[in-house]
VEXMI-439059 format. One line per field, with one value per atom (N, C-alpha, C, CB): residue number from 1; atom name; x, y, z; residue in one letter. Coordinates in steps of 0.05 Angstrom, whole numbers. Glycine has a CB too. Layout:
# VEXMI-439059
resi <- [NUM, ...]
name <- [CA, ...]
c1 <- [X, ...]
c2 <- [Y, ...]
c3 <- [Z, ...]
resn <- [A, ...]
END
This chain:
# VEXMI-439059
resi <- [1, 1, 1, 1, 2, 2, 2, 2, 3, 3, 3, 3, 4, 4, 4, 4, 5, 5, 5, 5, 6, 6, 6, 6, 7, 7, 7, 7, 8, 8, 8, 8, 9, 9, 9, 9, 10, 10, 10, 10, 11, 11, 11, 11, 12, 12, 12, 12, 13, 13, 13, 13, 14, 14, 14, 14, 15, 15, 15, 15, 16, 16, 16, 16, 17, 17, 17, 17, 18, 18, 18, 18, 19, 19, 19, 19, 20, 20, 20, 20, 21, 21, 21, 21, 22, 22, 22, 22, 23, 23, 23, 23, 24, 24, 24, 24, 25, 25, 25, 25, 26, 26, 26, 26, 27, 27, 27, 27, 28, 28, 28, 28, 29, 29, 29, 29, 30, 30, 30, 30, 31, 31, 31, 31, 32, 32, 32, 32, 33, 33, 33, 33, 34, 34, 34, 34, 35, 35, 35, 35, 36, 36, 36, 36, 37, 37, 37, 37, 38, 38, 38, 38, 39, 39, 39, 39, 40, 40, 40, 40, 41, 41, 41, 41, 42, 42, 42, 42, 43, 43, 43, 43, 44, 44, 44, 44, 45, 45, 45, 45, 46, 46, 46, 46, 47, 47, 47, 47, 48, 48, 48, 48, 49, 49, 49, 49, 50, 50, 50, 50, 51, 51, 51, 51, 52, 52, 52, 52, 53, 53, 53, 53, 54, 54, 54, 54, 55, 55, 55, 55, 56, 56, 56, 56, 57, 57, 57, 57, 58, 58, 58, 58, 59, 59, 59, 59, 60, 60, 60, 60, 61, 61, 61, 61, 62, 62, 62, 62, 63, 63, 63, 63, 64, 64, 64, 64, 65, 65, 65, 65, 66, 66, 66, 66, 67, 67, 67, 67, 68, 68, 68, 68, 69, 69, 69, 69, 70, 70, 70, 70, 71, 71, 71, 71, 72, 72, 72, 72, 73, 73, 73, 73, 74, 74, 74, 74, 75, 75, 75, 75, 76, 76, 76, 76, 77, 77, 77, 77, 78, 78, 78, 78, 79, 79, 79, 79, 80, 80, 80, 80, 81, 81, 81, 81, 82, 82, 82, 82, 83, 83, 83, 83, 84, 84, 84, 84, 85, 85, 85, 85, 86, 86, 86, 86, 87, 87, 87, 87, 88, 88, 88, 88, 89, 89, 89, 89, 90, 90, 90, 90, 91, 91, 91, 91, 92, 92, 92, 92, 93, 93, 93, 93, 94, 94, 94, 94, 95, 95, 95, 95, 96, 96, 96, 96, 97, 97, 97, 97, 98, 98, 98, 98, 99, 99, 99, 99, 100, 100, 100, 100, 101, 101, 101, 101, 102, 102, 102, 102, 103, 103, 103, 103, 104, 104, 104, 104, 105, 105, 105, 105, 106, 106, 106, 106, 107, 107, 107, 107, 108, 108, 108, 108, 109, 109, 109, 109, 110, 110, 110, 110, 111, 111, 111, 111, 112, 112, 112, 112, 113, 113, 113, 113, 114, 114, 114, 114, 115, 115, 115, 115, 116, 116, 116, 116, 117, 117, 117, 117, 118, 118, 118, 118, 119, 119, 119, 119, 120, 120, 120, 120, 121, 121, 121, 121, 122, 122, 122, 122, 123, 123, 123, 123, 124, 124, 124, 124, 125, 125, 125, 125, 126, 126, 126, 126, 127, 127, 127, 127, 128, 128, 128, 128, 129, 129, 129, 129, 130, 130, 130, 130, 131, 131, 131, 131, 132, 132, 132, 132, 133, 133, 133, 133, 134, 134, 134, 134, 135, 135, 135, 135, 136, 136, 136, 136, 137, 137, 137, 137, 138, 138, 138, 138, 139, 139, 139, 139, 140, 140, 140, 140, 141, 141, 141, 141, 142, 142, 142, 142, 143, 143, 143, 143, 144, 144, 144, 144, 145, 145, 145, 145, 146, 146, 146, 146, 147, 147, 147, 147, 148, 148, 148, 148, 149, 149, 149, 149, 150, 150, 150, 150, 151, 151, 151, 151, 152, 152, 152, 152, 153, 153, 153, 153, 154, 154, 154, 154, 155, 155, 155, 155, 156, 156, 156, 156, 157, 157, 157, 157, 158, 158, 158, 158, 159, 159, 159, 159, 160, 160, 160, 160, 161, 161, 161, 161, 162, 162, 162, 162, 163, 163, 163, 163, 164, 164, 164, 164, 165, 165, 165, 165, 166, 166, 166, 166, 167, 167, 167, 167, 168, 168, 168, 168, 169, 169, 169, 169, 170, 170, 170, 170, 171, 171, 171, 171, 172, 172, 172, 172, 173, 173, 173, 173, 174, 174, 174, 174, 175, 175, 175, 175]
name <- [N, CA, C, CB, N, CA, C, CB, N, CA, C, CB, N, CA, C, CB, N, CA, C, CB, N, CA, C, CB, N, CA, C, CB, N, CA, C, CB, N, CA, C, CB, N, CA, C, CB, N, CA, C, CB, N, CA, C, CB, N, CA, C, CB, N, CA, C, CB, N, CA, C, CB, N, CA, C, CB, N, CA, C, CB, N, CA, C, CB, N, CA, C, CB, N, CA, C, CB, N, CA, C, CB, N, CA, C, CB, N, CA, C, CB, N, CA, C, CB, N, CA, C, CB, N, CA, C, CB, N, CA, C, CB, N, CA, C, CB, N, CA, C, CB, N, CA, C, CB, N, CA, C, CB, N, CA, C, CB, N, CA, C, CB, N, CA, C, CB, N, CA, C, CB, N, CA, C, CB, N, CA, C, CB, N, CA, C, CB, N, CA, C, CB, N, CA, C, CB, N, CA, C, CB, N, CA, C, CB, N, CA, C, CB, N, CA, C, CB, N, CA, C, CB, N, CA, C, CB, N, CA, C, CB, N, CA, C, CB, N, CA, C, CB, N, CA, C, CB, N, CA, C, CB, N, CA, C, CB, N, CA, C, CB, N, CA, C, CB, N, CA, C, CB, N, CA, C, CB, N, CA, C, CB, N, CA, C, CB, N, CA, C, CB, N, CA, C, CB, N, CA, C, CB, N, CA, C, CB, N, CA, C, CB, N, CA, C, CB, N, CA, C, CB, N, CA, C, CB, N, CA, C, CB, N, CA, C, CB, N, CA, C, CB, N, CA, C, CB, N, CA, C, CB, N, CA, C, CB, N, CA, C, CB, N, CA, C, CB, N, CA, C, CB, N, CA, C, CB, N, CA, C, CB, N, CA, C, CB, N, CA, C, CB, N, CA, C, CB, N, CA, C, CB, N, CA, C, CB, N, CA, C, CB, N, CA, C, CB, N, CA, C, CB, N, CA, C, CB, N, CA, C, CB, N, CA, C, CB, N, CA, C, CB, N, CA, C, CB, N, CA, C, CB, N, CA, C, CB, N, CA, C, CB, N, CA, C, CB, N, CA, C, CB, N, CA, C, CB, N, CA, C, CB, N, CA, C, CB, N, CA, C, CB, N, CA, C, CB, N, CA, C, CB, N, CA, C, CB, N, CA, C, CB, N, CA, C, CB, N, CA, C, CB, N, CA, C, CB, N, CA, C, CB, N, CA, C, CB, N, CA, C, CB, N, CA, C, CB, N, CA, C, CB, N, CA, C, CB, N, CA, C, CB, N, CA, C, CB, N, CA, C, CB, N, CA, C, CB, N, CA, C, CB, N, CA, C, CB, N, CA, C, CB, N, CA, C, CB, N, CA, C, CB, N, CA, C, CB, N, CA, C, CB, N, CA, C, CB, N, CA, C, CB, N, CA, C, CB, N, CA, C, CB, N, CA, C, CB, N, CA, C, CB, N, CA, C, CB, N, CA, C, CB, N, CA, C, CB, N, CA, C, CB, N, CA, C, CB, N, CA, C, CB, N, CA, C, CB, N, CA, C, CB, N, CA, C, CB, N, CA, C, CB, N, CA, C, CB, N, CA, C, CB, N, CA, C, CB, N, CA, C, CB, N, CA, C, CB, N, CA, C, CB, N, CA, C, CB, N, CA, C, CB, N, CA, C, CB, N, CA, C, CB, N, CA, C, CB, N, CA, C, CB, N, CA, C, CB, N, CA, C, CB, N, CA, C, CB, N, CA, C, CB, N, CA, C, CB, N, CA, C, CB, N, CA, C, CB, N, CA, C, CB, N, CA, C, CB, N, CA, C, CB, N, CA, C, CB, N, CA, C, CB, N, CA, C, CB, N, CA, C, CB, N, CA, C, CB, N, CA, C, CB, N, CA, C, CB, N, CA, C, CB, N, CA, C, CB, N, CA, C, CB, N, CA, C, CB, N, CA, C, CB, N, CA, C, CB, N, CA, C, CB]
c1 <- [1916, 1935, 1935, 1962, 1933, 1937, 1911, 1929, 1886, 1865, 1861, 1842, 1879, 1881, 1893, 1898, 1925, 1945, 1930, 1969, 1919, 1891, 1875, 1871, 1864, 1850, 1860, 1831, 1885, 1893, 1907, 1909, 1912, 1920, 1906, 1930, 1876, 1853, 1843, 1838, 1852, 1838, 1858, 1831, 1892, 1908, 1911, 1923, 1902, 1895, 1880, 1886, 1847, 1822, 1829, 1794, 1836, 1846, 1862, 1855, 1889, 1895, 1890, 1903, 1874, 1861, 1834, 1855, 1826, 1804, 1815, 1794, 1830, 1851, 1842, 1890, 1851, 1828, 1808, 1823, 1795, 1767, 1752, 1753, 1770, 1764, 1773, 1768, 1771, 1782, 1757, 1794, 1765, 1748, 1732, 1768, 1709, 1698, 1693, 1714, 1685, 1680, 1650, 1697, 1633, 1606, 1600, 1593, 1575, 1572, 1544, 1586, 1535, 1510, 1509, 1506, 1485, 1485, 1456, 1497, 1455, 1431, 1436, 1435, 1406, 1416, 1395, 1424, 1398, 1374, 1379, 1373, 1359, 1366, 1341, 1360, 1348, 1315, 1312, 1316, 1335, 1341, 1319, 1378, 1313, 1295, 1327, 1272, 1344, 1369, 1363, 1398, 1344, 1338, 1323, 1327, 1313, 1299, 1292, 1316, 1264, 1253, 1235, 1249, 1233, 1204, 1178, 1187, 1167, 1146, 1150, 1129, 1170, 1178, 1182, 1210, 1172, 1192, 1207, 1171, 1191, 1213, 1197, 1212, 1223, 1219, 1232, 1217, 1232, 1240, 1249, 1209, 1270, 1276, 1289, 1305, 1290, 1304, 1309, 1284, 1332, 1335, 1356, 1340, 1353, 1369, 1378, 1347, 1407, 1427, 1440, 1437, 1448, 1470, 1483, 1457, 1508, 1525, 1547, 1536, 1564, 1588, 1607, 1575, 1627, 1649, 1669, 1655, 1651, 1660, 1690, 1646, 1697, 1726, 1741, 1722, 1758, 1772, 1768, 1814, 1759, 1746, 1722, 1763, 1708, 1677, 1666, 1670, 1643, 1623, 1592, 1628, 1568, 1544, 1522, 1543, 1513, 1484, 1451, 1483, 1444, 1414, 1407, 1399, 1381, 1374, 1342, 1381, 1329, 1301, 1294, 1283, 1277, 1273, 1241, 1284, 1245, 1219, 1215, 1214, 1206, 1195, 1174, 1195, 1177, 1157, 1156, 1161, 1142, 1136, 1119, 1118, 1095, 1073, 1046, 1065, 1029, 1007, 993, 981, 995, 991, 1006, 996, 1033, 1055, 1074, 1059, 1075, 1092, 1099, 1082, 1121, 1133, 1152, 1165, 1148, 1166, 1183, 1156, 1217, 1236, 1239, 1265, 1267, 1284, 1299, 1274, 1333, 1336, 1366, 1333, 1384, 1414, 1426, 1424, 1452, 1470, 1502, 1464, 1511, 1547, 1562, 1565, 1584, 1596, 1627, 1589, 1642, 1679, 1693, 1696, 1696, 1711, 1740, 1716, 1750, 1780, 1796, 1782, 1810, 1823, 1844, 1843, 1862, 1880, 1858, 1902, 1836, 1822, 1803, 1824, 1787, 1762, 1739, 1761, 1733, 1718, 1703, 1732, 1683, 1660, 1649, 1640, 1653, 1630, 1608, 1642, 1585, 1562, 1546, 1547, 1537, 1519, 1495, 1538, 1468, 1443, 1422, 1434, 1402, 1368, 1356, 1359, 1331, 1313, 1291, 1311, 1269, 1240, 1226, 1224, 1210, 1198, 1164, 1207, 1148, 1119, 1108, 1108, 1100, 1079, 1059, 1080, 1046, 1016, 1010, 1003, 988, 976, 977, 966, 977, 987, 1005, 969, 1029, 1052, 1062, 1077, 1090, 1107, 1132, 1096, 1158, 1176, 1200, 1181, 1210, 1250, 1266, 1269, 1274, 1302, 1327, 1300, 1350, 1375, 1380, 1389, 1406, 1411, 1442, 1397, 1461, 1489, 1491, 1494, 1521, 1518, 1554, 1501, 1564, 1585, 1587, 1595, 1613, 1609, 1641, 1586, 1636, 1660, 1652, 1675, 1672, 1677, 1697, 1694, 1679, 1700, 1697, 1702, 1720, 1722, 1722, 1746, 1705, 1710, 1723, 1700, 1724, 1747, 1743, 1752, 1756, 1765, 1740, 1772, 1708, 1684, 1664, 1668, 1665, 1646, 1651, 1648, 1635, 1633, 1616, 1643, 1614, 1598, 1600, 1599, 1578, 1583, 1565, 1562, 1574, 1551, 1563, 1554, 1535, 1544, 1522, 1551, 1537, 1519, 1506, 1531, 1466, 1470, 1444, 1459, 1436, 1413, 1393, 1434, 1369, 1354, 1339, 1337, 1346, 1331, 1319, 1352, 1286, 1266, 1259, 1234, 1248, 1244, 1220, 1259, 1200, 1166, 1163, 1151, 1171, 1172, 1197, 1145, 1217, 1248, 1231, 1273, 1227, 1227, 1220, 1222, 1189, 1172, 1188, 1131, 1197, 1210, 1239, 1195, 1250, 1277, 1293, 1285, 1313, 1316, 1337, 1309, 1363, 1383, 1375, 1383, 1407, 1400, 1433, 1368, 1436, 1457, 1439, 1456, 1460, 1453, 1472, 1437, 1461, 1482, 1478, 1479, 1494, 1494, 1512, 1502, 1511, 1526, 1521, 1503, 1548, 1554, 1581, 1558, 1564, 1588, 1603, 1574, 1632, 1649, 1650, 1679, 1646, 1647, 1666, 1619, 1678, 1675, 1676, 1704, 1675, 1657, 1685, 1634, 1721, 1737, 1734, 1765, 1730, 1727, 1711, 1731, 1708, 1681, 1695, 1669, 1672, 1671, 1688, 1646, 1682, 1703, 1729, 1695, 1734, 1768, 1778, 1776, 1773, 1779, 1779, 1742, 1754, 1757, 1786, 1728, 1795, 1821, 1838, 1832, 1847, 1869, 1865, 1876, 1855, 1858, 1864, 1845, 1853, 1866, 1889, 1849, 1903, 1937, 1945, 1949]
c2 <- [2361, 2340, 2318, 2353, 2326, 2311, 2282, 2339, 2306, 2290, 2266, 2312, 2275, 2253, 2227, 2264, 2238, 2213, 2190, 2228, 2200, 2189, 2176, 2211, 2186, 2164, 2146, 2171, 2151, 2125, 2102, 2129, 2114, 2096, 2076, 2107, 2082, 2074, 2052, 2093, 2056, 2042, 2014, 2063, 2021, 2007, 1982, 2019, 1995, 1969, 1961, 1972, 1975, 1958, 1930, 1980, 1944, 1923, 1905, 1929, 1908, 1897, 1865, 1911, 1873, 1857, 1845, 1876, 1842, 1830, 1809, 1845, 1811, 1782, 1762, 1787, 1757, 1739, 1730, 1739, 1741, 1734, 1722, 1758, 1722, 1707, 1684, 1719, 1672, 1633, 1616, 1625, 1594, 1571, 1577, 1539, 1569, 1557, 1578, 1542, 1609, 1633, 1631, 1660, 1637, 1650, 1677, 1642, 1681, 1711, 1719, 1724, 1745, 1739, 1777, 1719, 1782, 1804, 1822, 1798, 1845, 1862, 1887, 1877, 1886, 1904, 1920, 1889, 1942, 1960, 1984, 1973, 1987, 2012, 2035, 2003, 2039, 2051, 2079, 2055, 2092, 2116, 2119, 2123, 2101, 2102, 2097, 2142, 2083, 2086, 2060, 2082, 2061, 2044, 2059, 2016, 2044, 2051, 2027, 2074, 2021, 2012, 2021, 1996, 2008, 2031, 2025, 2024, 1998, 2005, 2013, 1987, 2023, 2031, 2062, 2011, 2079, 2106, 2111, 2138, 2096, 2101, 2070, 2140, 2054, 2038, 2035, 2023, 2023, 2014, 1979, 2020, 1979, 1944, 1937, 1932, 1917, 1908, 1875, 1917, 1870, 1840, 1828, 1834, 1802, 1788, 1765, 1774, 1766, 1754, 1730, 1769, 1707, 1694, 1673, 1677, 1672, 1651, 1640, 1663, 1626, 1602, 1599, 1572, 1611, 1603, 1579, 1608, 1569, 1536, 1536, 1525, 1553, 1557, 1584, 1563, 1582, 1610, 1629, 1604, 1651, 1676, 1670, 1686, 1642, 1640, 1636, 1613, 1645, 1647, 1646, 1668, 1626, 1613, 1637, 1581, 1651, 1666, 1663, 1695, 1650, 1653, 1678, 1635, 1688, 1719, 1713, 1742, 1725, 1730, 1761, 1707, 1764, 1798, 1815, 1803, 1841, 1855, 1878, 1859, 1878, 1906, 1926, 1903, 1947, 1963, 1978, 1982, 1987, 1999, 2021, 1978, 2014, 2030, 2016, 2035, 2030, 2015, 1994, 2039, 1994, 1963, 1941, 1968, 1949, 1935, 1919, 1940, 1908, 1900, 1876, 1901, 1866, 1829, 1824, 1829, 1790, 1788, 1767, 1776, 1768, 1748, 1733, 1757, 1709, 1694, 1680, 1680, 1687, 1683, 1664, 1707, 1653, 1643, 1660, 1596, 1667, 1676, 1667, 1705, 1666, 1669, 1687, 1654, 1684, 1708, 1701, 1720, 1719, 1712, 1749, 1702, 1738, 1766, 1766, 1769, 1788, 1789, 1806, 1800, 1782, 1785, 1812, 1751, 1822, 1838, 1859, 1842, 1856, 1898, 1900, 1926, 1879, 1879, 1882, 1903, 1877, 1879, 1860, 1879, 1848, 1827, 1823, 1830, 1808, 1792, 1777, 1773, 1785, 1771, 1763, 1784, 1733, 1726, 1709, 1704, 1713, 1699, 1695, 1708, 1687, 1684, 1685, 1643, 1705, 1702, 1699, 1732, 1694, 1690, 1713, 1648, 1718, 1744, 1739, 1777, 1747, 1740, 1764, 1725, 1773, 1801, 1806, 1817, 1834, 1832, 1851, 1848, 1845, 1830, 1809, 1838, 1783, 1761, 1766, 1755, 1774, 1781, 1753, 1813, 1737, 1716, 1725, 1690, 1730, 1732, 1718, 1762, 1702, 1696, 1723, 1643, 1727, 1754, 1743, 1794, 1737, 1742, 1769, 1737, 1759, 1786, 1787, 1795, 1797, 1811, 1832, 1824, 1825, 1859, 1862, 1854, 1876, 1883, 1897, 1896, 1891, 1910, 1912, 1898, 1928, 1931, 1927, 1962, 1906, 1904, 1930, 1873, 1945, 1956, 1955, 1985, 1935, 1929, 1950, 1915, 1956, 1962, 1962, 1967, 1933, 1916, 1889, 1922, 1875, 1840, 1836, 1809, 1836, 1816, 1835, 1799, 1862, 1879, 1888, 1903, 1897, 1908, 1912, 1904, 1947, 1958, 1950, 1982, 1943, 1929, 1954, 1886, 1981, 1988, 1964, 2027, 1967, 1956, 1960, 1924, 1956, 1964, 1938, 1984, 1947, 1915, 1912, 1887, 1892, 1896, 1868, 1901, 1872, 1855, 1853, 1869, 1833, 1818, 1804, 1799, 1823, 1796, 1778, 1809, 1758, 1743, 1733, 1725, 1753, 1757, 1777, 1763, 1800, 1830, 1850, 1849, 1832, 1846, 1884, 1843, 1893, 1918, 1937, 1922, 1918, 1944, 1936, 1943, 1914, 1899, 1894, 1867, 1894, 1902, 1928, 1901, 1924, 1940, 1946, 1937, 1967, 1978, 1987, 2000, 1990, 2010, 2008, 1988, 2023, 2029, 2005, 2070, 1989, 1985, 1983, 1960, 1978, 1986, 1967, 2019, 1953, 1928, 1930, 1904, 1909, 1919, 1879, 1954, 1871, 1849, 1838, 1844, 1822, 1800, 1782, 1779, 1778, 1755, 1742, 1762, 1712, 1698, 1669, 1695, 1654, 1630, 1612, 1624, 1582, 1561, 1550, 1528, 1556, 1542, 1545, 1551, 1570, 1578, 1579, 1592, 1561, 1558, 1573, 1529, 1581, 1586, 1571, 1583, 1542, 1523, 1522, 1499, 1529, 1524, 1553, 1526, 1572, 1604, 1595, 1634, 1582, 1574, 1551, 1562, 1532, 1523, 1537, 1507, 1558, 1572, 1578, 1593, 1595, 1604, 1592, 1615, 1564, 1558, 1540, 1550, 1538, 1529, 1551, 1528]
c3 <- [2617, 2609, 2630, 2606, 2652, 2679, 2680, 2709, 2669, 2667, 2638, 2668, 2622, 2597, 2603, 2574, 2620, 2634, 2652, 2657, 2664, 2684, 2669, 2698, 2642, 2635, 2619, 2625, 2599, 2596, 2617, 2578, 2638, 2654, 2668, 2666, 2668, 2674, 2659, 2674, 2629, 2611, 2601, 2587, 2612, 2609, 2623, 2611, 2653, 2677, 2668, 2706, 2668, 2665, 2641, 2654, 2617, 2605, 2612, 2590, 2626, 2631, 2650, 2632, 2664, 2685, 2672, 2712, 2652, 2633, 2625, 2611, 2609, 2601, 2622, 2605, 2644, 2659, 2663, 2669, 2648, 2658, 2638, 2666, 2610, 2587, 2579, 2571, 2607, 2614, 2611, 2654, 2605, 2606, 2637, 2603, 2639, 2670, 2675, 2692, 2668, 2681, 2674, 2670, 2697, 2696, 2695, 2714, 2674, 2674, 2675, 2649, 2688, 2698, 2693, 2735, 2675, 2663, 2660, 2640, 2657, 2663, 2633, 2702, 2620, 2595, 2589, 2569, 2571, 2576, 2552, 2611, 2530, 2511, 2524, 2471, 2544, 2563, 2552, 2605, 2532, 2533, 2503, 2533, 2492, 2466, 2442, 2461, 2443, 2428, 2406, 2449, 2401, 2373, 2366, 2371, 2338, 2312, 2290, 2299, 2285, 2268, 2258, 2270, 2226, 2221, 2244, 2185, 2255, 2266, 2293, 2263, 2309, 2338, 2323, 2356, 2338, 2340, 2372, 2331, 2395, 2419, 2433, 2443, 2445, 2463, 2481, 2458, 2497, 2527, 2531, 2548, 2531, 2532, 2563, 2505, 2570, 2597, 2600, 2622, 2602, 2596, 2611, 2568, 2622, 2646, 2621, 2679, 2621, 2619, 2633, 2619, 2623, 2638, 2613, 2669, 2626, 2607, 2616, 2583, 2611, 2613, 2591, 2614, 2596, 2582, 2564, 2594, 2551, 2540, 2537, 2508, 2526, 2512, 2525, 2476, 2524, 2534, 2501, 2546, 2513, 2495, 2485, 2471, 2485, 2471, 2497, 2447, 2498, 2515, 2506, 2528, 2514, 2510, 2523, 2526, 2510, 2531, 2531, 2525, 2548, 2549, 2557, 2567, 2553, 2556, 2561, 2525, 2572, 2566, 2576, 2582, 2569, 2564, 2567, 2531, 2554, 2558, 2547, 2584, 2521, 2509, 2507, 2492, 2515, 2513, 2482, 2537, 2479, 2443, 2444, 2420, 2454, 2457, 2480, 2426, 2482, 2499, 2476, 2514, 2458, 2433, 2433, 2403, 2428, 2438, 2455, 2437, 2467, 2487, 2482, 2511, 2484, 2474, 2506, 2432, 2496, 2513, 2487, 2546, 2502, 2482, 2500, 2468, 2485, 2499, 2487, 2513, 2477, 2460, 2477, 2440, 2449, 2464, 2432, 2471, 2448, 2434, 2440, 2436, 2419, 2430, 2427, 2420, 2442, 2446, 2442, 2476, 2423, 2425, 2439, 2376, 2459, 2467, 2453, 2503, 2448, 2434, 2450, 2402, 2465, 2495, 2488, 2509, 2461, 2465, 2470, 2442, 2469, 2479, 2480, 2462, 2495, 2510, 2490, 2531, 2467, 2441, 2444, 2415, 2437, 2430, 2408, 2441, 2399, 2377, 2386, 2360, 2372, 2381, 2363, 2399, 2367, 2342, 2359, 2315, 2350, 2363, 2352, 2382, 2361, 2348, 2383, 2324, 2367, 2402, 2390, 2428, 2405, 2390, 2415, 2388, 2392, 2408, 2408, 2391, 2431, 2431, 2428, 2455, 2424, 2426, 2423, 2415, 2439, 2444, 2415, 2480, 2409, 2401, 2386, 2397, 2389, 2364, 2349, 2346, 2364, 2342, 2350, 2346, 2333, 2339, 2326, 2331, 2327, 2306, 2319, 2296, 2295, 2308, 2282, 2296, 2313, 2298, 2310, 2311, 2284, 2288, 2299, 2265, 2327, 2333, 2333, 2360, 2306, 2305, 2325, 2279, 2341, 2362, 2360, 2412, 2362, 2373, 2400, 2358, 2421, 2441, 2448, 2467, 2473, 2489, 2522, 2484, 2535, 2566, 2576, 2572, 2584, 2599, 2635, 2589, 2642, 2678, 2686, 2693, 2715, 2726, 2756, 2718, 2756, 2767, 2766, 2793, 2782, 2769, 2758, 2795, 2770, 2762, 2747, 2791, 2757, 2752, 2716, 2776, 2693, 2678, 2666, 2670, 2650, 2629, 2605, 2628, 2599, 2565, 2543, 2562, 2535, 2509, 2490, 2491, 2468, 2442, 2420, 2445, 2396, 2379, 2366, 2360, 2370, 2360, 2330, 2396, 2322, 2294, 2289, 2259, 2301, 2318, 2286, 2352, 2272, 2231, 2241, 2201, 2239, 2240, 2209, 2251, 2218, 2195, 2186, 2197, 2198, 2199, 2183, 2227, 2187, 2169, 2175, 2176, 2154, 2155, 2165, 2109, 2135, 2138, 2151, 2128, 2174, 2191, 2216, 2197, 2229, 2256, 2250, 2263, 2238, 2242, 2255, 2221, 2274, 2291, 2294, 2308, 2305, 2293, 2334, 2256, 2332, 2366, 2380, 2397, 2405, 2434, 2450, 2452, 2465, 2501, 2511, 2513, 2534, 2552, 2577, 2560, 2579, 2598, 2620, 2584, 2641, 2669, 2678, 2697, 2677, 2680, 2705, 2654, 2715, 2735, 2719, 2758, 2718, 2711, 2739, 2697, 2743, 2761, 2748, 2771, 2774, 2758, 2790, 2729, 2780, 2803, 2818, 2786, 2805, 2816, 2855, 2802, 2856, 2881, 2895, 2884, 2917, 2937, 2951, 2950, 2973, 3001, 3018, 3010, 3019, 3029, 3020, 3025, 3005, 2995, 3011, 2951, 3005, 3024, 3060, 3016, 3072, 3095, 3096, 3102, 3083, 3093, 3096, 3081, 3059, 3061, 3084, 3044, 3106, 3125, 3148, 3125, 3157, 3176, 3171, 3193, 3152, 3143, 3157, 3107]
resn <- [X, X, X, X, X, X, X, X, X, X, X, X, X, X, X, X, X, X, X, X, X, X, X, X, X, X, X, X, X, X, X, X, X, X, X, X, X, X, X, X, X, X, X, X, X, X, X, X, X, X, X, X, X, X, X, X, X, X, X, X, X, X, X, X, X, X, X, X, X, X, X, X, X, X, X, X, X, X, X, X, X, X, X, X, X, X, X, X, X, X, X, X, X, X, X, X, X, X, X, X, X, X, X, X, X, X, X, X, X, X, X, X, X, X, X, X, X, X, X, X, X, X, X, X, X, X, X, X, X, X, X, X, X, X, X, X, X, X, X, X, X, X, X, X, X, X, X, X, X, X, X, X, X, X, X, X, X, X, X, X, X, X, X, X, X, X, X, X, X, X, X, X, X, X, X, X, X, X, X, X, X, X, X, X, X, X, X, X, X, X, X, X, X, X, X, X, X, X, X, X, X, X, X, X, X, X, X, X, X, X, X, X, X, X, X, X, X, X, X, X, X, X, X, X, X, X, X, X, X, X, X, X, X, X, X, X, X, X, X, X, X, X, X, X, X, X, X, X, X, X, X, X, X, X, X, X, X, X, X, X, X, X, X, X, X, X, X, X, X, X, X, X, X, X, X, X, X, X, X, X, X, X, X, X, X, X, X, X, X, X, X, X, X, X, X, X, X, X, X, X, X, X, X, X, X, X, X, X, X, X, X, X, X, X, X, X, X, X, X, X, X, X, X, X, X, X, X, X, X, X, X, X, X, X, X, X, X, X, X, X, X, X, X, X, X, X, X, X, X, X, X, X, X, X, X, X, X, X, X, X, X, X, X, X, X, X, X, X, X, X, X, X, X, X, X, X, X, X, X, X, X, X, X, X, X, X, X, X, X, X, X, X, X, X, X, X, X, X, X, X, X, X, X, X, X, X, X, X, X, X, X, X, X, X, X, X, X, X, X, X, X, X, X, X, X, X, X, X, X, X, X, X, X, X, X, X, X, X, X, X, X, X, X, X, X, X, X, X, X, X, X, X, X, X, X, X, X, X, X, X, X, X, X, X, X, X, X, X, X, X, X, X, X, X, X, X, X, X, X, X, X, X, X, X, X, X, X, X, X, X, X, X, X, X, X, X, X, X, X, X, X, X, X, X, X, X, X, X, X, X, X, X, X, X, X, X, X, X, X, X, X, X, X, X, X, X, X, X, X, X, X, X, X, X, X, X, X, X, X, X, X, X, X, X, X, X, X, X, X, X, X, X, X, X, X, X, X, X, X, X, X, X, X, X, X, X, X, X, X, X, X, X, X, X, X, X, X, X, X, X, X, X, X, X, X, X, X, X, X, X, X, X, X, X, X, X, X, X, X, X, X, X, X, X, X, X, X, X, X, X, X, X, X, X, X, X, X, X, X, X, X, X, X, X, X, X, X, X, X, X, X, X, X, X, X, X, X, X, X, X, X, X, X, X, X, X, X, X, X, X, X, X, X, X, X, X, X, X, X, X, X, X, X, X, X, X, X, X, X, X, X, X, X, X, X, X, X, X, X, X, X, X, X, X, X, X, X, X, X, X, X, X, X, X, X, X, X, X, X, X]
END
């Protein structure tokens, strides 16, 4: 019981302290990965993805992401992406909406643009740090049926933002 109280209390802060971070002017700088094989298309039966993230907050709760990336498939296979997506976090409980297009290159003479729908969840693990899973469904528009993709990731992201230099911290201190 002790251990249940503990975790909602955990999940009450973390939330709590997110609400911030879904301000105008916040930078976010992110790392993602379904390495576990947690997708499925017909022509993949296990892959390996890994992808560097970053974005800017235009609006408070919308947020802009460039991505570029790296798939493994098989020793035939391998692509690289690079896509932009947006993002609306829904500040009462750390939830995400995500809507995008990436274009993907692949070996051998593959080319495809896939919309990518995702849902997720932020969960802080304090002010800047957070785990993002989400579920997401990568519609190509070369061959919906064999390259369309369905899957888990699991992401690990900084909230930052630029109000605060280095220099402004050095005055407070000598006032």
């Amino acid at each position: 019981m002790k251990k249940i109280v503990f975790t909602l209390a955990l999940a009450f802060i973390s939330i709590g302290s997110a609400f911030a971070q879904f301000e105008k002017g916040k930078y976010y700088l992110g790392a993602t990965t379904n390495t576990a094989g947690l997708s499925y298309s017909k022509h993949d039966k296990f892959g390996i993805n890994l992808g560097v993230n970053g974005g800017y907050m235009f609006e408070d709760a919308w947020m802009l992401i460039a991505e570029v990336g790296f798939d493994y498939h098989n020793k035939d296979m391998q692509s690289l992406y690079t896509g932009l997506k947006c993002r609306y976090l829904i500040e009462q409980n750390g939830l995400f909406l995500q809507a995008g297009a990436k274009y993907l290159h692949g070996a051998p003479n593959y080319n495809d643009l896939q919309f990518t729908p995702e849902i997720g969840y932020c969960f802080f693990l304090n002010r800047h740090l957070t785990i993002e899973p989400s579920l997401y469904y990568d519609i190509s528009t070369n061959k919906f049926s064999e390259y369309s993709k369905v899957g888990v990731k699991v992401g690990l992201a900084w909230y930052f933002d630029n109000e605060k230099k280095p220099a402004d911290y050095m005055r407070r201190k000598k006032k």
